[in-house]
Wavefront OBJ file of the C-alpha trace (Angstrom):
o trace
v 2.575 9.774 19.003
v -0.379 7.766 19.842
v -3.044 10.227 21.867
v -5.746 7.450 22.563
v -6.331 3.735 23.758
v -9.636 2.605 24.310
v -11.391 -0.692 23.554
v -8.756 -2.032 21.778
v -7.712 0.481 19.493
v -4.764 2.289 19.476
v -5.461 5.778 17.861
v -2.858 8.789 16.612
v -4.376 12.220 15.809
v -6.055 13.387 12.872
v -8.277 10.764 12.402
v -12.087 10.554 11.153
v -14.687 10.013 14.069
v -16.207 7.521 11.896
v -13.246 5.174 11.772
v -12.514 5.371 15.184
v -15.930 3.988 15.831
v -15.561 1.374 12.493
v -11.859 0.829 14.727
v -13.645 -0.069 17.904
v -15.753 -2.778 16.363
v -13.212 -4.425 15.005
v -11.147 -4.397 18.098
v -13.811 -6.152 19.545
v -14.268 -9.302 18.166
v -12.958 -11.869 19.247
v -10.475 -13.300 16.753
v -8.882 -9.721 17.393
v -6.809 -9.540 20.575
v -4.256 -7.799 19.709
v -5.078 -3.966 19.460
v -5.925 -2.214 16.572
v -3.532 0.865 14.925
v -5.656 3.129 13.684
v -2.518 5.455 12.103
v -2.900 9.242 10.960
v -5.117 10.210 7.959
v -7.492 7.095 8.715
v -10.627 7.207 7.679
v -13.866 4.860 7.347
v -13.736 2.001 4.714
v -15.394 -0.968 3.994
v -15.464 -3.315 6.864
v -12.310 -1.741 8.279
v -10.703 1.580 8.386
v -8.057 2.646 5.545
v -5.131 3.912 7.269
v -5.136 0.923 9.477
v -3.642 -2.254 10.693
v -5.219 -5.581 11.939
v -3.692 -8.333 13.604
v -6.251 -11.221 13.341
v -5.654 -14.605 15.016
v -6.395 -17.787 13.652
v -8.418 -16.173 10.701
v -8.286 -13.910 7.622
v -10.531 -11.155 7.696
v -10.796 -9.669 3.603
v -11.953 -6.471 4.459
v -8.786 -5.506 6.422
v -6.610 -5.479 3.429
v -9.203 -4.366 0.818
v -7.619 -3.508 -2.547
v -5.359 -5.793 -2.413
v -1.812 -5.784 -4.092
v -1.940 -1.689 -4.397
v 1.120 -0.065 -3.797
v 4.603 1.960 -5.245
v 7.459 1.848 -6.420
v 10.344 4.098 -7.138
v 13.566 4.626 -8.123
v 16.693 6.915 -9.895
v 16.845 7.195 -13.576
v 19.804 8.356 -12.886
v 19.942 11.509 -14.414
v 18.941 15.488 -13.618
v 16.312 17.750 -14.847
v 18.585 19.339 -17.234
v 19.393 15.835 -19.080
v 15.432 15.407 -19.982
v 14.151 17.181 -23.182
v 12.020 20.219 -23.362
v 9.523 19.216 -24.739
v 7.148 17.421 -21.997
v 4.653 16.209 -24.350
v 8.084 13.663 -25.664
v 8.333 12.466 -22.166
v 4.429 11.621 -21.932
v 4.687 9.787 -25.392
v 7.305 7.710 -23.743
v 5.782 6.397 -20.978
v 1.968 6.258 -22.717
v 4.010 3.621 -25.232
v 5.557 1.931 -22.226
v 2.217 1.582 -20.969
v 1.324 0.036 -24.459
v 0.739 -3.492 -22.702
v -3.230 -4.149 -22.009
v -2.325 -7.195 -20.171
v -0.504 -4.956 -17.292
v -3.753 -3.102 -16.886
v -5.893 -6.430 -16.741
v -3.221 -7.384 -13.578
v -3.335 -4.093 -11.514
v -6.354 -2.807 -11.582
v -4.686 0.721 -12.606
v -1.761 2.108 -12.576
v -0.161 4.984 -12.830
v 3.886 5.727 -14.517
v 5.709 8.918 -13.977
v 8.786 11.065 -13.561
v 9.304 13.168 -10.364
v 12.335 15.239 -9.541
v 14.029 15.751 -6.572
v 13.408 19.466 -4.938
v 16.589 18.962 -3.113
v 19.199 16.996 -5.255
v 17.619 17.975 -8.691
v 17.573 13.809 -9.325
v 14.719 12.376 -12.007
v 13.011 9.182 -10.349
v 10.790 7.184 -12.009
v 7.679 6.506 -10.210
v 4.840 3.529 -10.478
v 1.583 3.028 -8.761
v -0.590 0.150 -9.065
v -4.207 0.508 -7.653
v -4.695 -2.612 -6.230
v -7.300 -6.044 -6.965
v -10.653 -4.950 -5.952
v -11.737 -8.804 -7.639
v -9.884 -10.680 -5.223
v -11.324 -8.354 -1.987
v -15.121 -8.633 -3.423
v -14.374 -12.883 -3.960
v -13.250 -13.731 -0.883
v -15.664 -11.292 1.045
v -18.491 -12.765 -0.553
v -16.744 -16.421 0.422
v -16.514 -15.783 4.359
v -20.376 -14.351 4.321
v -21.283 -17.565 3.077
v -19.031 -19.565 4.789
v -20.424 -17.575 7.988
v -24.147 -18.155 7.538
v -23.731 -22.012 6.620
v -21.280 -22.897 9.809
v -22.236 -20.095 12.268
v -25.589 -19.674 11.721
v -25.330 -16.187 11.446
v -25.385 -12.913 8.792
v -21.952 -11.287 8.804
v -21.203 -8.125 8.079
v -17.953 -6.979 6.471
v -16.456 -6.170 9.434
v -16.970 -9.465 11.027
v -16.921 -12.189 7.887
v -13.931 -13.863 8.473
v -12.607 -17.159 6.621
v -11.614 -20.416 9.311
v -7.551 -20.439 10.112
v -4.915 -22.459 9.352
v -5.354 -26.144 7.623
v -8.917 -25.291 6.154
v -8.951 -24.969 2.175
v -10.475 -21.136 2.237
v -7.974 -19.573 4.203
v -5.477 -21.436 2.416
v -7.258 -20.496 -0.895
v -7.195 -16.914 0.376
v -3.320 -16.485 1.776
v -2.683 -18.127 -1.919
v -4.761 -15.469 -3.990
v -3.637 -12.742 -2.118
v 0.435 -13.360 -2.453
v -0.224 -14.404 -5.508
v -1.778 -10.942 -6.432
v 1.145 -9.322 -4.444
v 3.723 -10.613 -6.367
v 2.117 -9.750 -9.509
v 1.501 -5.969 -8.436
v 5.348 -6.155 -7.764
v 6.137 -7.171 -11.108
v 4.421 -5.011 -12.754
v 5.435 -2.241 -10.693
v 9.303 -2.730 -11.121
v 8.392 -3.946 -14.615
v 7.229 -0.940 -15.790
v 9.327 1.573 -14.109
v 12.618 -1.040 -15.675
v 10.590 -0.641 -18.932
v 10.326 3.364 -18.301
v 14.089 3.767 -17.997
v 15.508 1.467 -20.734
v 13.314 3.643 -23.292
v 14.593 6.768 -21.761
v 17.872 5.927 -22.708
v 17.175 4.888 -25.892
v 15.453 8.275 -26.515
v 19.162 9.644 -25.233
v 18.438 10.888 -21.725
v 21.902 9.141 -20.039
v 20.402 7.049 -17.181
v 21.310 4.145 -15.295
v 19.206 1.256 -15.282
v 21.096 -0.685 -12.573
v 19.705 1.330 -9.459
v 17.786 -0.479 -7.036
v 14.175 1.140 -5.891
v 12.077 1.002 -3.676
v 8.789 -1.114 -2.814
v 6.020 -0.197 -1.393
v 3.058 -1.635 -0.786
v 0.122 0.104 0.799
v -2.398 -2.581 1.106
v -1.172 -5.606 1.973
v -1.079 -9.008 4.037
v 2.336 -10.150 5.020
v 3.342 -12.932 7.875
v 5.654 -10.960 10.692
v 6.392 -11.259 13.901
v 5.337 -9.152 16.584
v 5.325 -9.249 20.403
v 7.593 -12.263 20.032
v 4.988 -14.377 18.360
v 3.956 -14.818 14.066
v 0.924 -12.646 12.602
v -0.355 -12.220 9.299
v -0.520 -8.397 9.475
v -2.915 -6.613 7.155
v -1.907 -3.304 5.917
v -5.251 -1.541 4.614
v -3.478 2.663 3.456
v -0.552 1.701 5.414
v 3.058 1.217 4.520
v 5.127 -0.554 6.180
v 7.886 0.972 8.173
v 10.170 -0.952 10.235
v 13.420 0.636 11.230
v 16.281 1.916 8.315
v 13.104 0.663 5.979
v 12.726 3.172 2.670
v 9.007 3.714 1.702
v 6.997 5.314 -0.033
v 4.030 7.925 0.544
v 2.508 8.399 -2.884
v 0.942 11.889 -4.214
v -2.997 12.243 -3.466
v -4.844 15.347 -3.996
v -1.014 17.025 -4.188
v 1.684 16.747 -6.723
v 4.404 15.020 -4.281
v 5.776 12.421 -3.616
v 7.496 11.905 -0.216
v 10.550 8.876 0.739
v 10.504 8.033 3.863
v 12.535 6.109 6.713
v 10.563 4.153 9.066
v 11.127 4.339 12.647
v 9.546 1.345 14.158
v 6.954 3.530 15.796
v 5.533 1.868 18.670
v 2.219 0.538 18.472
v 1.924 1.007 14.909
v 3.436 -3.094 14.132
v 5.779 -1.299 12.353
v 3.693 0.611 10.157
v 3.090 4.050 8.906
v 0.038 6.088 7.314
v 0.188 6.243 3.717
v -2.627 8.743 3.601
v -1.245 11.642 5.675
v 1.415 14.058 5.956
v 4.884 13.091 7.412
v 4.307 15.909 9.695
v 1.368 13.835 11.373
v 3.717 10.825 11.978
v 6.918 11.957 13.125
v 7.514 8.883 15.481
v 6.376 6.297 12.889
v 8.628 7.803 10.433
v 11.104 10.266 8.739
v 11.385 12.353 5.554
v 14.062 11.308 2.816
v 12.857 13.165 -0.191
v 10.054 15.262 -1.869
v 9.708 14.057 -5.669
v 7.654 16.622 -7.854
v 5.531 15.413 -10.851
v 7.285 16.415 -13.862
v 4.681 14.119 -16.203
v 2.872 10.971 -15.955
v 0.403 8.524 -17.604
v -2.969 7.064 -16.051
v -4.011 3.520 -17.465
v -7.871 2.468 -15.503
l 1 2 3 4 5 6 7 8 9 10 11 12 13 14 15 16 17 18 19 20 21 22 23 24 25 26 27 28 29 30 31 32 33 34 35 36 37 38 39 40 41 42 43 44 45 46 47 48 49 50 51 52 53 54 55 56 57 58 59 60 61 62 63 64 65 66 67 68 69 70 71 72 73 74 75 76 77 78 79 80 81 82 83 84 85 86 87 88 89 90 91 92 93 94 95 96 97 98 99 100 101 102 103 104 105 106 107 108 109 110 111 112 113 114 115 116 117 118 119 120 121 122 123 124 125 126 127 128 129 130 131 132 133 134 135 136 137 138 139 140 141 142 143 144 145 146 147 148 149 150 151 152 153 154 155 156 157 158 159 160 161 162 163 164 165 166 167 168 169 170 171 172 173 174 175 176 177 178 179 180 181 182 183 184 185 186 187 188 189 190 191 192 193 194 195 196 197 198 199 200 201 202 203 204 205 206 207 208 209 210 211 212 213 214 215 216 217 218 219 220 221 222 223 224 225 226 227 228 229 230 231 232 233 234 235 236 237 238 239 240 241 242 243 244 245 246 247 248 249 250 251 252 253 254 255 256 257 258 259 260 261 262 263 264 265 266 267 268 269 270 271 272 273 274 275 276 277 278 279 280 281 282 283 284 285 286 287 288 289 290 291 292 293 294 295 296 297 298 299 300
């Protein structure tokens, strides 16, 4: 549950000092009235905390969403442990030649293809993880400083740069670029994971390639409502999580991946931390599954 609210910031535990501080000045400007969620795991970032969520109002602010487009996806080959082959180093040629395609790289910044298994049901999933568009975070940054300095008279730091609202050509520019870049990190996601399963089965591992997975982005800018009016909500190591909603917190410095059910925590605009434990965020969500790492393939 939320243990703090203080100058416009609503904080859970486990949090870094730092960002609770980076929190507080974002909560207090002025195109911010709605609070800030600073979720469990958060820690300083560049303008803005990660594990956070901003509501800004009548603006865009770049640095809340950051590496834009980043995100996972997973879903059932549709087959068990015992249906793969022996041999791992097969299974890492497999999805190394899916991964064949340089143009996929030049789109998502990264990525990252593997196979987890289920530690309860014994099911292989196939995994994908796309690292997000640092290009379109550093271009638009640099585009609200300027625009800052020439029509405010004033140097803006990352926090505060923010590009004009609605009807002005670089906010529109910006809500273009950045769904643009969402949809693409989509595609590729589901692409490759499609691409991952239909050479499985033509290696002979029976699978199904007619499931339907699960998306989820972890930084991202997406129009909602909340508080019964419209937001663009900006998602900066957050998922979101609104209630019955499957997600996704990816493997970090472990070798599991967990499914999760949001909740609809309160507060949290219907989000949840993708950067700590589910045990941290009981109220924002719920566990589904643990996926180990059986193999995987890097592209950078």
């Amino acid at each position: 549950m939320p243990s703090t609210f203080e100058a416009n910031v609503l904080s859970w535990d486990h949090v870094e000092n730092a960002a609770v501080a980076q929190a507080r000045e974002v909560g207090a400007l002025p195109f911010v009235p709605c609070h800030v969620a600073l979720l469990p795991g958060s820690v300083k970032g560049l303008g803005t905390p990660w594990g956070s969520v901003v509501l800004p109002s009548g603006v865009a602010m770049p640095s809340a969403v950051e590496n834009v487009g980043a995100g996972a996806y997973a879903v059932r080959l549709g087959c068990r442990s015992t249906d793969l082959p022996e041999r791992i180093d097969y299974l890492e040629d497999i999805l190394e030649e899916v991964s064949a395609d340089s143009t996929v790289l030049d789109i998502a910044g990264g990525y990252k293809l593997s196979l987890g298994l289920d530690l309860d049901t014994d099911e292989v999933w196939v995994l994908t993880n796309t690292f997000g568009a640092c290009d379109i975070h550093r271009e638009h940054l640099q585009s609200a400083q300027e625009w800052n300095a020439a029509f405010l008279s004033e140097t803006c730091d990352t926090a505060h740069a923010h590009i004009p609202g609605a009807h002005s050509p670089f906010f529109e520019d910006y809500i273009a670029d950045v769904e643009a870049t969402q949809f693409d990190h989509t595609h590729v996601r589901v692409s490759l994971a499609n691409a991952a399963i239909a050479a499985m089965i033509a290696f002979g591992v029976p699978g199904d390639p007619l499931h339907v997975g699960i998306e989820s982005p972890s930084n991202s800018l997406k129009l909602e409502e909340h508080g019964g009016a419209t937001h663009f909500v900006a998602r900066k190591g957050a998922i979101s999580a609104q209630h019955g909603e499957l997600g996704i917190i990816p493997a970090h410095m472990g070798s599991t991946t967990h499914i999760v059910r949001g909740l609809n925590g309160p507060g949290s605009y219907s989000s949840a931390s993708a950067l700590a434990l589910i045990a941290d965020q009981v109220d924002l969500i719920e566990w589904v599954a643990t996926l180990a790492e059986v193999t995987s393939y890097v592209a950078q």
